[in-house]
Backbone as a ProteinNet text record, in pm:
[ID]
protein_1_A
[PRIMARY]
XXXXXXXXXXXXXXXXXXXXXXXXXXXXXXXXXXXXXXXXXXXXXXXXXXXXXXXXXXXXXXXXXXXXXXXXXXXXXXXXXXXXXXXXXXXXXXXXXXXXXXXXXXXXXXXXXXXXXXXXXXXXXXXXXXXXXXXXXXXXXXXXXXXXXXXXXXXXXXXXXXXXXXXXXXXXXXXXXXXXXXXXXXXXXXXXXXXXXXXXXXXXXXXXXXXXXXXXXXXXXXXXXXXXXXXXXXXXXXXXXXXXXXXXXXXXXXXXXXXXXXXXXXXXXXXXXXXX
[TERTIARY]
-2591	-2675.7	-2726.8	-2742.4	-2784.6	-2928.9	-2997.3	-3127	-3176	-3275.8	-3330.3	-3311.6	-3333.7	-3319.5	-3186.9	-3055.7	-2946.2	-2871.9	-2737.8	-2710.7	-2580.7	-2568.7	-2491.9	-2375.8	-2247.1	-2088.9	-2013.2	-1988.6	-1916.9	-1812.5	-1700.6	-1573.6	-1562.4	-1494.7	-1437.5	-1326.7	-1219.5	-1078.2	-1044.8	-958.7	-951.4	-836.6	-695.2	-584	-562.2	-434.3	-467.3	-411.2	-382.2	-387.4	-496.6	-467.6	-612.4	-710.9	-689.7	-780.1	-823.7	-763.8	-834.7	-921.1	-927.9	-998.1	-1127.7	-1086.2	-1248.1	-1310.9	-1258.5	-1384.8	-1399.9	-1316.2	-1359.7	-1534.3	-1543.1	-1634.2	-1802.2	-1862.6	-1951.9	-1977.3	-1879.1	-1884	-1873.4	-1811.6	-1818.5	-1923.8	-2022.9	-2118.7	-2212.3	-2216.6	-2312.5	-2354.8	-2198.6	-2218.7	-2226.1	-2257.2	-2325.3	-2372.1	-2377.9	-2446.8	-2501.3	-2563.9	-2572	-2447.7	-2324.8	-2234.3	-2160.4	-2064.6	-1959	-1838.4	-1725.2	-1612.2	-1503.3	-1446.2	-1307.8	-1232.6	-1096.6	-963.6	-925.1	-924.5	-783.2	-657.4	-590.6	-435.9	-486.6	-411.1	-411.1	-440.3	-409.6	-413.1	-581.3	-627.7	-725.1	-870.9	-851.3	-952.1	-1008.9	-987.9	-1100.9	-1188.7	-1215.8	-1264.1	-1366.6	-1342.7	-1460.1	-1552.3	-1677.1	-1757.8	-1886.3	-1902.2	-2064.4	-2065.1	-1901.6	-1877.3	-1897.3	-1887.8	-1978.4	-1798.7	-1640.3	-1557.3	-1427.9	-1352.2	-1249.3	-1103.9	-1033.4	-934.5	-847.2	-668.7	-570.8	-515.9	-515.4	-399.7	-321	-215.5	-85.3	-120.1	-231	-297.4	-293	-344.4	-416.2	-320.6	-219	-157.3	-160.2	-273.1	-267.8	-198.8	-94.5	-16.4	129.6	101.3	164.9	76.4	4.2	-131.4	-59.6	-37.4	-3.7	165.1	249	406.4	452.5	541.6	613.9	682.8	696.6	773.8	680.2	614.5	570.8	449.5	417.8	268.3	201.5	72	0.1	-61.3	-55.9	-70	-188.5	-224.1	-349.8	-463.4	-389.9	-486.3	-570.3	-477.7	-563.9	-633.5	-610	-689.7	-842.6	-812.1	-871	-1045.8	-968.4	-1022.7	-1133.5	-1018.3	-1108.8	-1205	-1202.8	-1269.4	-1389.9	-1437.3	-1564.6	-1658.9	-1647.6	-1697.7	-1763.5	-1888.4	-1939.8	-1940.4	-1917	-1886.2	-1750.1	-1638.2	-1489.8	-1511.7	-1503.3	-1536.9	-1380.2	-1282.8	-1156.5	-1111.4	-1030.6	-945.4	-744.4	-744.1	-641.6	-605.2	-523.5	-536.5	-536.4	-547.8	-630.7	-475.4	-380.7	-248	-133.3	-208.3	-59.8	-149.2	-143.1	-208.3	-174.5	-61.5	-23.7	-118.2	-151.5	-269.2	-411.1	-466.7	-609.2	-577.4	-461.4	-442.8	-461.9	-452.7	-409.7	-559	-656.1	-771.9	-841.5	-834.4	-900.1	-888.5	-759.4	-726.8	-830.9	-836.9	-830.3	-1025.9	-1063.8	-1245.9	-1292.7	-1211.6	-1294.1	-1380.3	-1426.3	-1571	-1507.2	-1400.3	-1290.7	-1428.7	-1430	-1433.8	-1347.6	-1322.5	-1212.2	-1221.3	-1153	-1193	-1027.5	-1041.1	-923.9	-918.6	-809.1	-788.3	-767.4	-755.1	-775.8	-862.6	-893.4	-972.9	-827.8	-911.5	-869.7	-830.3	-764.5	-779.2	-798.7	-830.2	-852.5	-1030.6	-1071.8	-1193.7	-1304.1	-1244.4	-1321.8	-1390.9	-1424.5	-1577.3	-1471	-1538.4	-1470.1	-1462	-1322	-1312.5	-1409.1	-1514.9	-1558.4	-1696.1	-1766.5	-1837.6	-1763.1	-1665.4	-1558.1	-1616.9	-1574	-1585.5	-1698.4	-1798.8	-1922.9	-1980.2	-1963.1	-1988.7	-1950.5	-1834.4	-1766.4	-1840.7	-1938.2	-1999.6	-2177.8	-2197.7	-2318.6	-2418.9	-2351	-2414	-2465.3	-2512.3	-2529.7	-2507	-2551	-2535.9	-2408.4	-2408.4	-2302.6	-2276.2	-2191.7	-2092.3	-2046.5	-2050.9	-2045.7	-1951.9	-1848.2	-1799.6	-1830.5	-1865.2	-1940	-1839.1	-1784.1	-1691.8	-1800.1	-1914	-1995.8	-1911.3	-1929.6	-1855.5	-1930.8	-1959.8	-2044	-1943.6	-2057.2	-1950.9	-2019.7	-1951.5	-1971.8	-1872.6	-1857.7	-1788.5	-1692.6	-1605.7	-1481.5	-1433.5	-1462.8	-1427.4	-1241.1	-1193.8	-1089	-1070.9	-960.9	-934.1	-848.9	-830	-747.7	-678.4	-534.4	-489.9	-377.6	-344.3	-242.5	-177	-67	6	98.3	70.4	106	44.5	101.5	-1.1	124.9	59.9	190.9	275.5	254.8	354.5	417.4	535.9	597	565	530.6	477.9	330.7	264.9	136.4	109.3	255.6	217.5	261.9	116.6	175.2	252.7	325.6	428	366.1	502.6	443.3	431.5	465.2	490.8	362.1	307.4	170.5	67.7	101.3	-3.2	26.8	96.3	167.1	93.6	129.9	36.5	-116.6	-137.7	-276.7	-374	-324.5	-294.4	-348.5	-212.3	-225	-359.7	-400.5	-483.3	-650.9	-648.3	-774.9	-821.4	-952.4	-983.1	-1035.1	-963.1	-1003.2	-871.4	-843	-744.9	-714.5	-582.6	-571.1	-484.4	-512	-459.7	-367.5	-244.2	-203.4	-186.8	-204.1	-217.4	-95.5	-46.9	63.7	80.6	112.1	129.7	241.4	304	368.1	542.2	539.4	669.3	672.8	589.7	617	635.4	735	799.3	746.2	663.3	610.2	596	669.6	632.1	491.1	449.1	362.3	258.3	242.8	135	75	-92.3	-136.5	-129.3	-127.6	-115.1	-154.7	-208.2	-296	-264.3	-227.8	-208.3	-329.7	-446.2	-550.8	-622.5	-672.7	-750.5	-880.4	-960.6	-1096.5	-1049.5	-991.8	-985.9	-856.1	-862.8	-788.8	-939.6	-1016.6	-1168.8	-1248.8	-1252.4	-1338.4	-1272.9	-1138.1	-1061.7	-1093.8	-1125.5	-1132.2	-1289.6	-1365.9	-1499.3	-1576.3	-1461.9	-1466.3	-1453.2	-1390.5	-1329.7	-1408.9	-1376.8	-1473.7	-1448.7	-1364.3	-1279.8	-1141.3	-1137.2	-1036.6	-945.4	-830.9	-729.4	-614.4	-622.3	-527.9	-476.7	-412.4	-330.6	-479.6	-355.6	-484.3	-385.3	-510.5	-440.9	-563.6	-455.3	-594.5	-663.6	-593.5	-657.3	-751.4	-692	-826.6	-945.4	-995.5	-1076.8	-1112.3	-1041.2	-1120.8	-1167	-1154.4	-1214.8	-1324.1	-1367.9	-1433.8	-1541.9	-1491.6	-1620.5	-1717.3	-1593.8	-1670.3	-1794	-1773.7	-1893.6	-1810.6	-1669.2	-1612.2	-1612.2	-1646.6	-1587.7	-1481.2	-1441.8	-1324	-1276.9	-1126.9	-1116	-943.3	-991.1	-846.5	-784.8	-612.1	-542.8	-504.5	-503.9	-472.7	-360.9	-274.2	-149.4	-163.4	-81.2	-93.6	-135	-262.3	-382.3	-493.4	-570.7	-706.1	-809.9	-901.7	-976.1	-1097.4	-1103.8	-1260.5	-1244.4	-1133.5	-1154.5	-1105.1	-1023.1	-958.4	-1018.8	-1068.8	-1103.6	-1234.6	-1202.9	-1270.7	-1448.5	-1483	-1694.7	-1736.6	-1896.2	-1915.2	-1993	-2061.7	-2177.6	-2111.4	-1986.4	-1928.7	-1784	-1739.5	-1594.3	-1588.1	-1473.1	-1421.6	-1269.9	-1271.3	-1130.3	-1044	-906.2	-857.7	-692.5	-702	-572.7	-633.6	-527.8	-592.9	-518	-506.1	-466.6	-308	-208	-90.1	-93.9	-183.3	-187.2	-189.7	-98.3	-140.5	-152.8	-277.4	-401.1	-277.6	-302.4	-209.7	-280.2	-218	-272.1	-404	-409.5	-550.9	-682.5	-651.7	-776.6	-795.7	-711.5	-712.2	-783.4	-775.6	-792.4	-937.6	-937.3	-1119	-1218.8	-1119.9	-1217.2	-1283.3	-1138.8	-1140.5	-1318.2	-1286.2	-1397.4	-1529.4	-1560.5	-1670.9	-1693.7	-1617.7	-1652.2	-1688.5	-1595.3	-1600.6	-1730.5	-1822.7	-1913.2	-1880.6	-1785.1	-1708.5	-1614.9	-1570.9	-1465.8	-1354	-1248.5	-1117.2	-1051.3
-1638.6	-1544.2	-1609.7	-1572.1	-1575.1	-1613	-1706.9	-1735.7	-1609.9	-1554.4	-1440.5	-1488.1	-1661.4	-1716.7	-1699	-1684.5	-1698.8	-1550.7	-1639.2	-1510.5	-1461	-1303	-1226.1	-1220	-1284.8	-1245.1	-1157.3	-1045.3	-958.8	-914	-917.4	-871.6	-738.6	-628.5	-471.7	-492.7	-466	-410.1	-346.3	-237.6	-97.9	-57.7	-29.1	-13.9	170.3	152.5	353.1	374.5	499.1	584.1	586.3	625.4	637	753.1	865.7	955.4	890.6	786	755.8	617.9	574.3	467.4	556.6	636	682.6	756.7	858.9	867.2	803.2	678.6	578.1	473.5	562	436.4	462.3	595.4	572.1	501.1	463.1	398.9	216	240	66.6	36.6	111.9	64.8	84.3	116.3	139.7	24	-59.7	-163.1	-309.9	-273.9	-365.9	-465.5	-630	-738.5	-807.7	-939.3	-975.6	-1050.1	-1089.8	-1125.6	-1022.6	-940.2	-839.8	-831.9	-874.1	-928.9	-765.9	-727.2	-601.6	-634.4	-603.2	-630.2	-438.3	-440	-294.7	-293.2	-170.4	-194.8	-233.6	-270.1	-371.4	-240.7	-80	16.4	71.6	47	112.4	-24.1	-129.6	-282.3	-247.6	-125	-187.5	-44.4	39.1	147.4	108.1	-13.4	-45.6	-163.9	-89.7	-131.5	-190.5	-154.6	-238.2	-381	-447	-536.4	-677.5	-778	-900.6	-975.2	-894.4	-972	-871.4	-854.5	-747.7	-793.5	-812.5	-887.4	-762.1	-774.5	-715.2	-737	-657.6	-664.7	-735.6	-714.7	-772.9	-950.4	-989.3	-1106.9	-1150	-1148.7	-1236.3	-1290	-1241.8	-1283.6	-1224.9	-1111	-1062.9	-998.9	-938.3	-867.6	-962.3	-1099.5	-1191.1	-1259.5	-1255.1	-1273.7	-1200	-1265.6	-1209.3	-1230.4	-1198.1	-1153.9	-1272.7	-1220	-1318.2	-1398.9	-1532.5	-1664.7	-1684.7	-1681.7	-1670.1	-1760.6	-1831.2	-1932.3	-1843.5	-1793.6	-1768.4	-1869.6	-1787.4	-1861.4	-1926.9	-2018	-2097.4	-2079.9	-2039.3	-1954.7	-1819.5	-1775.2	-1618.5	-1611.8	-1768.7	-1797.8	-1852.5	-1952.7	-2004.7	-1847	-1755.9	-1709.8	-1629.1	-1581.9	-1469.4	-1564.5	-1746.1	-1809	-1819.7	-1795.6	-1791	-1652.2	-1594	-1457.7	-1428.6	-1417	-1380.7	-1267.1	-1163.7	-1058	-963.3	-909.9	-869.6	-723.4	-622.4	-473	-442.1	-381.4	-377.3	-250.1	-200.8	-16.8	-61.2	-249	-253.8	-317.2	-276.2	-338.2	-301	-185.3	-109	-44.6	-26.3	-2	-105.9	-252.8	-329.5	-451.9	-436.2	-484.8	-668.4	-706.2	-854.3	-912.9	-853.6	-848.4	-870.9	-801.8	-818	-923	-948.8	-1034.9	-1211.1	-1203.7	-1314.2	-1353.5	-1253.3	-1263	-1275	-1237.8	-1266.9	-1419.7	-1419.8	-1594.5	-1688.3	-1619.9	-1762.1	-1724.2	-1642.3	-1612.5	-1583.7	-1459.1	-1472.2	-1273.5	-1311.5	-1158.6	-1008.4	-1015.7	-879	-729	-628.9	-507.1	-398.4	-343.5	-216.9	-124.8	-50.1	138	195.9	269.5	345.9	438.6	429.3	438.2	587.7	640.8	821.4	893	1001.7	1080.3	1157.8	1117.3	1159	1316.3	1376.5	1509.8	1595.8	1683.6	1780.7	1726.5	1633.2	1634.4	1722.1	1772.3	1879.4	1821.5	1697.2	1658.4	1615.6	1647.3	1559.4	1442	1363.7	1267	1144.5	1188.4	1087.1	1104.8	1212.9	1211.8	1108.9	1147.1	1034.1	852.6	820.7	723	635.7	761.8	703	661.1	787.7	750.8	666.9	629.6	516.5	396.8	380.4	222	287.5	379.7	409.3	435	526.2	602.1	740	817.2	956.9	1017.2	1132	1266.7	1308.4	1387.1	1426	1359.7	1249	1136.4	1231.3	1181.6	1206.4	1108.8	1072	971.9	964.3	848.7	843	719.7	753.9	621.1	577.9	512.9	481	516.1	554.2	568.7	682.2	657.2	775.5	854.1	969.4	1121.8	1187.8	1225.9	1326.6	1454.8	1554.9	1646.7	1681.3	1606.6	1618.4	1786.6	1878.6	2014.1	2043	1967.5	1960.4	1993.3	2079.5	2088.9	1934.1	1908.8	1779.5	1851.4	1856.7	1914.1	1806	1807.4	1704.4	1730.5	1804.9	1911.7	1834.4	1676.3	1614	1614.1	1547.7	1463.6	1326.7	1297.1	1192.2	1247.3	1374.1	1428.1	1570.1	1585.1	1751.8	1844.9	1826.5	1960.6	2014.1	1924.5	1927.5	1987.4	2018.8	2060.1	2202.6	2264.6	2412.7	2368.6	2476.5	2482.2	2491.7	2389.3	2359.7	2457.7	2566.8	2737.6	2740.1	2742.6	2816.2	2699.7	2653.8	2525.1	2564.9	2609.2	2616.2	2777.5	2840.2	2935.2	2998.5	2910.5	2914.1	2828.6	2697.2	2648	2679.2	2820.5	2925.7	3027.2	3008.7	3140.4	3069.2	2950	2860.3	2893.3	2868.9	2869.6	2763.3	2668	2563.2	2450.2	2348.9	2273.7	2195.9	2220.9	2139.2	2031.1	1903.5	1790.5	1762.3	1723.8	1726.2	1561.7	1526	1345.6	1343.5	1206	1221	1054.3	1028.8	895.2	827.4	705.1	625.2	706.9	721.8	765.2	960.5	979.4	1156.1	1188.8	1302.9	1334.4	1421.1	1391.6	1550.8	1485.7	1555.3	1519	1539.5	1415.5	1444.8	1403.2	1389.7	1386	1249.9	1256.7	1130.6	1013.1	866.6	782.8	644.9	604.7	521	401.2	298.9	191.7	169.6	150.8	111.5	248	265	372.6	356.2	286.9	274.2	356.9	269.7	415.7	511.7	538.5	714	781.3	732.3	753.8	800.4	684.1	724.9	854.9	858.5	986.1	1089	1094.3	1229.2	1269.4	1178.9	1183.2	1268.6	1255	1321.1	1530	1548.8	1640.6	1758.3	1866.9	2006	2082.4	2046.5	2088.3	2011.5	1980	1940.2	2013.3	2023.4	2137.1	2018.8	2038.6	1934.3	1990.2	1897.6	1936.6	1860	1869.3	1785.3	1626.9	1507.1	1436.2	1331.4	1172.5	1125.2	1093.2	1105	1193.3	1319.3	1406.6	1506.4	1421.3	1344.9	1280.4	1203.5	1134.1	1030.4	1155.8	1232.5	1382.1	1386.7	1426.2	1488.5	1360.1	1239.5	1112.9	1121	1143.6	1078.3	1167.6	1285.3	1396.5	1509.2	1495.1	1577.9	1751.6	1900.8	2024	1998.5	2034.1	2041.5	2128	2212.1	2308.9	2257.8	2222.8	2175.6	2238.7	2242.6	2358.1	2306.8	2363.1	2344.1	2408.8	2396.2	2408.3	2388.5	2300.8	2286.5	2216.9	2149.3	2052.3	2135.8	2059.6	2156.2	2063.5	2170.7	2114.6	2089.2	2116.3	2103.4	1959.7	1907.6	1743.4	1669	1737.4	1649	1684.6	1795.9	1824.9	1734.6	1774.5	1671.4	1683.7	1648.8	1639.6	1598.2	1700.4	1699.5	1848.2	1859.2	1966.2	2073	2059.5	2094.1	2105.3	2135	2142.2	2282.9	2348.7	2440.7	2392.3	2503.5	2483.1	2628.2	2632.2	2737.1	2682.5	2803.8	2797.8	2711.3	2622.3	2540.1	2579.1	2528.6	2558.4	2663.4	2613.8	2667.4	2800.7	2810	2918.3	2908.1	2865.2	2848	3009.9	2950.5	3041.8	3147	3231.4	3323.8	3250.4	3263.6	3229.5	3338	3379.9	3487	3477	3407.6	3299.9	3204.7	3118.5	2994.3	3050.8	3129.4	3133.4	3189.8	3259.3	3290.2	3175.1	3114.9	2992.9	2904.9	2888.4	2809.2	2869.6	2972.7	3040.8	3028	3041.3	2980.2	2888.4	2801.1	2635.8	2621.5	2688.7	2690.5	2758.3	2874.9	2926.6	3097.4	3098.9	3185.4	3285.1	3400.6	3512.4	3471.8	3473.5	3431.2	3597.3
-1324.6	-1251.8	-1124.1	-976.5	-920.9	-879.6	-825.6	-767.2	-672.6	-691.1	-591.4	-456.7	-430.4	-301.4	-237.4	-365	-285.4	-259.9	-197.1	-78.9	-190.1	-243.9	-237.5	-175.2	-200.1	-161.2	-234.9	-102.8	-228.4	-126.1	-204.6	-160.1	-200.6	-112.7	-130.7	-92	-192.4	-163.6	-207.8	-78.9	-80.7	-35	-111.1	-104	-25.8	-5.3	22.6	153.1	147	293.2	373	502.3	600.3	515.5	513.7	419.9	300	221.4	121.3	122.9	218.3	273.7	330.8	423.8	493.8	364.9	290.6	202.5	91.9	82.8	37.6	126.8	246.8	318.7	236.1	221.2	128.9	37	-72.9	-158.9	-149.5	-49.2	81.8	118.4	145.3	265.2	135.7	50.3	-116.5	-173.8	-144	-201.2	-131.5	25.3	27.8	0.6	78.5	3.3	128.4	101.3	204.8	240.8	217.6	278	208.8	292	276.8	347.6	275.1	314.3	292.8	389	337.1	283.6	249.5	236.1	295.2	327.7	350.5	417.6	389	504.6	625.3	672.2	849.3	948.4	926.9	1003.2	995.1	939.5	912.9	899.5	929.2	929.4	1086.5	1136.3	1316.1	1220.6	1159.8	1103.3	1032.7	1014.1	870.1	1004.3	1006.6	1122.7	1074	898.6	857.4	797	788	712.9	773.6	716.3	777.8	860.5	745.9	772	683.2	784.7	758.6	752.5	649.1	615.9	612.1	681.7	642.3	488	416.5	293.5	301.8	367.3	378.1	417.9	480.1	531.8	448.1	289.7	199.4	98.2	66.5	-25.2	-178.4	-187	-330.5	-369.6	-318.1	-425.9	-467.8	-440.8	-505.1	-630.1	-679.1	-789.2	-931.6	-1016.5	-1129.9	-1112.5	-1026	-1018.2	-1131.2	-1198.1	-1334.3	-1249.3	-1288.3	-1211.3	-1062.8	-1029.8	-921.5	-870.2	-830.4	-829	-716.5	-780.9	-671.1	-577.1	-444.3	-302.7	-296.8	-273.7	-308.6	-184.5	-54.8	46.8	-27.4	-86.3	-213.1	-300.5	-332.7	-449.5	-383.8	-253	-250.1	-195.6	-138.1	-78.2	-169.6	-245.8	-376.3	-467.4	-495.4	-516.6	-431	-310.5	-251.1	-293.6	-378.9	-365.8	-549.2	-556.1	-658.7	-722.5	-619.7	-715	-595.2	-677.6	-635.6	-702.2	-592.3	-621.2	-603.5	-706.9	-669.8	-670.2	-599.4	-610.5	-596.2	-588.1	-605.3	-723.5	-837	-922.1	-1038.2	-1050.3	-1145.8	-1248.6	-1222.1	-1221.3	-1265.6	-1218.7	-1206.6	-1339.6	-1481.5	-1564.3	-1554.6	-1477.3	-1490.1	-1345.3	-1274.7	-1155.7	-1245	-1350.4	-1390.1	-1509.8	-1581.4	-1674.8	-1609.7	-1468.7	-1406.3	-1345.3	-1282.9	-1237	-1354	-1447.6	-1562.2	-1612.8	-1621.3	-1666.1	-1614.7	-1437.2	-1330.2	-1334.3	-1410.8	-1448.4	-1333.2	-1222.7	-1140.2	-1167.9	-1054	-1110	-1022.4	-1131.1	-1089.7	-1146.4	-1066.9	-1128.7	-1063.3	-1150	-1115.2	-1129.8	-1043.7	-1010	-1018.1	-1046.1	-1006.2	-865.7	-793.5	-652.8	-632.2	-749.6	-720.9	-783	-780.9	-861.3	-956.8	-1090	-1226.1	-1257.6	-1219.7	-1276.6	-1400.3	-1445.4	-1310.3	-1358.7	-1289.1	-1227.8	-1127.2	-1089.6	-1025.8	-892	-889.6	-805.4	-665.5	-581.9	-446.4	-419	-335.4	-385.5	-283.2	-257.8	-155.1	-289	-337.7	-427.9	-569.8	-589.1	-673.8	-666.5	-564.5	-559.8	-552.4	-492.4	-494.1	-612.8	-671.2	-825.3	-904.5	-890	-927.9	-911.1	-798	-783.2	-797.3	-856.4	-908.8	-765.3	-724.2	-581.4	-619.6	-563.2	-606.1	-477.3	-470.7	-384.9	-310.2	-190.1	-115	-22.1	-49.1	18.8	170	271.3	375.9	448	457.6	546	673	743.6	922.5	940.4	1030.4	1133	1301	1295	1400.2	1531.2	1622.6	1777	1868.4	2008.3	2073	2043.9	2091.8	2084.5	2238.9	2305.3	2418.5	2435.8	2491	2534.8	2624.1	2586.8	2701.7	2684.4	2650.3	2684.7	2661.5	2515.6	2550.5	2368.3	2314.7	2177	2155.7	2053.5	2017.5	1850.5	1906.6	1753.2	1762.6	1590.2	1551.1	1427.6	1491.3	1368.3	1270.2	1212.7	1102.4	1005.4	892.6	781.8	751.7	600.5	546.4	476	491	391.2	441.4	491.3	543	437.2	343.6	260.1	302	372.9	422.5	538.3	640.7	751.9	748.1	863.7	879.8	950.9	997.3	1094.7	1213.6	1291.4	1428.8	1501	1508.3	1580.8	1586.9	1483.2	1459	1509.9	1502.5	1573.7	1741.8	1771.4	1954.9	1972.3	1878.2	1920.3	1903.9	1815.7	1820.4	1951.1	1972.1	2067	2196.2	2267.2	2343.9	2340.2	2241.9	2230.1	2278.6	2271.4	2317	2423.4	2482	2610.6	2670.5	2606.5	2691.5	2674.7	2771.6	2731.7	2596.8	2591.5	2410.7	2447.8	2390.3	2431.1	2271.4	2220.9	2120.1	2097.9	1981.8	1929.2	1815.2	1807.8	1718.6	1735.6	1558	1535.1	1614.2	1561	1607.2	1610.6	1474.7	1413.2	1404	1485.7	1506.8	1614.2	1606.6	1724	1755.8	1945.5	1975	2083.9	2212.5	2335.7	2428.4	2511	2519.2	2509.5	2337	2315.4	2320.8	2246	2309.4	2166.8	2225.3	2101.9	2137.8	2005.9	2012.9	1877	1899.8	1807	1695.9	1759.3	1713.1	1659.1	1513.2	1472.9	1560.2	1559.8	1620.9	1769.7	1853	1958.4	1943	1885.9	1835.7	1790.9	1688.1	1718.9	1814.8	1874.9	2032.2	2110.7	2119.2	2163.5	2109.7	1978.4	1923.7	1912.9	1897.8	1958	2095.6	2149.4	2296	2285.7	2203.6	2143.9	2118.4	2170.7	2140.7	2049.6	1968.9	1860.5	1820.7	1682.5	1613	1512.3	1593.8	1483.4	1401.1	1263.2	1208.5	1060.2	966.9	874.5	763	613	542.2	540.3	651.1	672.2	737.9	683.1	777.1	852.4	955.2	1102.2	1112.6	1073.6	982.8	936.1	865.7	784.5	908.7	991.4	1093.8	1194.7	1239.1	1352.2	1299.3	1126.1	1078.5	1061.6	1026.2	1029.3	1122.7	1270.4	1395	1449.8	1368.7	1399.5	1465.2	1538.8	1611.3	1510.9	1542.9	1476.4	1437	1276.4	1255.8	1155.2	1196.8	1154	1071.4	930.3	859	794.7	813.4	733.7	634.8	520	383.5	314.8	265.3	150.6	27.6	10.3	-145.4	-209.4	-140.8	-179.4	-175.3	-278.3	-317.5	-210.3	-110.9	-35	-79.3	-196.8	-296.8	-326	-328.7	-398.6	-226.4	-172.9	-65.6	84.7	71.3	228.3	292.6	404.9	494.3	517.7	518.2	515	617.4	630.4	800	792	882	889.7	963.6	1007.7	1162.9	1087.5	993.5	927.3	853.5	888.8	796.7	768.8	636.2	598.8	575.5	642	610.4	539.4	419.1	307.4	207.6	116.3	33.5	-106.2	-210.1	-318.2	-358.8	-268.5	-226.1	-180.4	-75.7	-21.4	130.3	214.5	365.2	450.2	501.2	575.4	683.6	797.2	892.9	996.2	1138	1266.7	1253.7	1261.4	1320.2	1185.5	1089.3	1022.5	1099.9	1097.3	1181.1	1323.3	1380.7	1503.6	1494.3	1388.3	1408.3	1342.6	1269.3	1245.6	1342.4	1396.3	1537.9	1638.9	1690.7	1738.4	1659.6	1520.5	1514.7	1497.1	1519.6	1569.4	1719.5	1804.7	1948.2	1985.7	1896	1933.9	2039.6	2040.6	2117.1	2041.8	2113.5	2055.4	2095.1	2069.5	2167.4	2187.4
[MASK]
++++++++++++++++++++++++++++++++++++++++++++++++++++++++++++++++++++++++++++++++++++++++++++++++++++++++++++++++++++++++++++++++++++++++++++++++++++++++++++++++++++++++++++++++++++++++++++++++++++++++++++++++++++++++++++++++++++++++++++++++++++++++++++++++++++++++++++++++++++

């Protein structure tokens, strides 16, 4: 046990997609210590902004930890050895991973990296709960916000079952009254549009933003952190556990039902404050 005098090290690692990292961040910033170390994917480490020290995944060496025939890397060891208490969401799955942290006595706890179905609860409320948080989990990515007078839509996700169709994104688009600037990852094809290596400013960009039109995706989830309106289309994901949170968010479709342009478009408008 700990001296009241001494200092709290606690490691969070947090495996996942960009959407499941940000409303994973409530449950991050919950747990808190006075020294607070990350681990997440390398895409998503400039996002996590309350931590004392933000490590890439792929950096550390753990998902060589446990592998049969294999000596773990003694940089991984050495590292996960500085830390009194290890809050884990990786791990939870691969039983020769906790058989091995267990061996080596270090202060593993584990979560599971999704919400359980059919659970019902949303998954940023999920996780919170998971590290003994309460209420309505809100994900916040810190960054000013001002009014560049400009829509920002981004007609992907990680998955083509997830996207409306790009038509309908082009013509809804059209129907705006104000300029729409379109964003698109590394590996999507859309001329044009705008792109950004670094999540933190893809952030600040969308921050700027008078409206955010997107898929369920996690770009959606970073619009909706930064405070930007956002209006997310839904398919064949349930937006009660997955949709995006924010005072300033609607959702249209959801539960294999994708929404028509002229929902979308009046949604749009009462976000914009305007009739189109």
């Amino acid at each position: 046990m700990l001296l009241r005098s001494e200092m709290l090290r606690r490691l969070l690692i947090r495996p996942g997609g960009i959407g499941d990292c940000i409303l994973s961040l409530p449950a991050l910033e919950h747990l808190a210590a006075d020294y607070t170390e990350v681990w997440v994917p390398g895409a998503v480490a400039s996002l996590i902004r309350f931590a004392d020290h933000v490590r890439s995944l792929s950096s550390t060496g753990l998902d060589l930890v446990g592998l049969p025939g294999i000596e773990p890397p003694t940089h991984a060891l050495a590292a996960l050895a500085q830390f009194d208490s290890i809050v884990s969401w990786y791990g939870a799955n691969r039983p020769e991973f906790r058989a091995a942290v267990r061996e080596l006595g270090l202060p593993f706890k584990f979560f599971d990296a999704l919400p359980r179905e059919p659970s019902g609860v949303h998954a940023a409320d999920y996780f919170l709960r998971q590290v003994g948080g309460e209420g309505h989990a809100v994900p916040r990515v810190a960054c000013p916000r001002s009014d560049g007078g400009f829509a920002a839509i981004h007609p992907f996700s990680g998955s083509v079952s997830k996207n409306w169709p790009l038509d309908r994104f082009q013509y809804v688009a059209k129907q705006l009254n104000i300029p729409v600037r379109w964003c698109a990852g590394p590996e999507e094809a859309l001329p044009d549009a705008v792109r950004f290596d670094d999540l933190y400013e893809l952030a600040l960009w969308l921050a700027d933003a008078q409206i955010y039109i997107g898929n369920d995706s996690g770009i959606t989830h970073l619009a909706a952190a930064v405070g930007t309106p956002v209006l997310a289309i839904f398919g064949p994901s349930n937006p009660a556990i997955w949709g995006p949170r924010g005072d300033r968010v609607r959702v249209a479709g959801g539960r294999g039902q994708w929404p028509d342009a002229d929902e979308v478009l009046a949604s749009a408008a009462e976000l914009l404050g305007y009739l189109l």
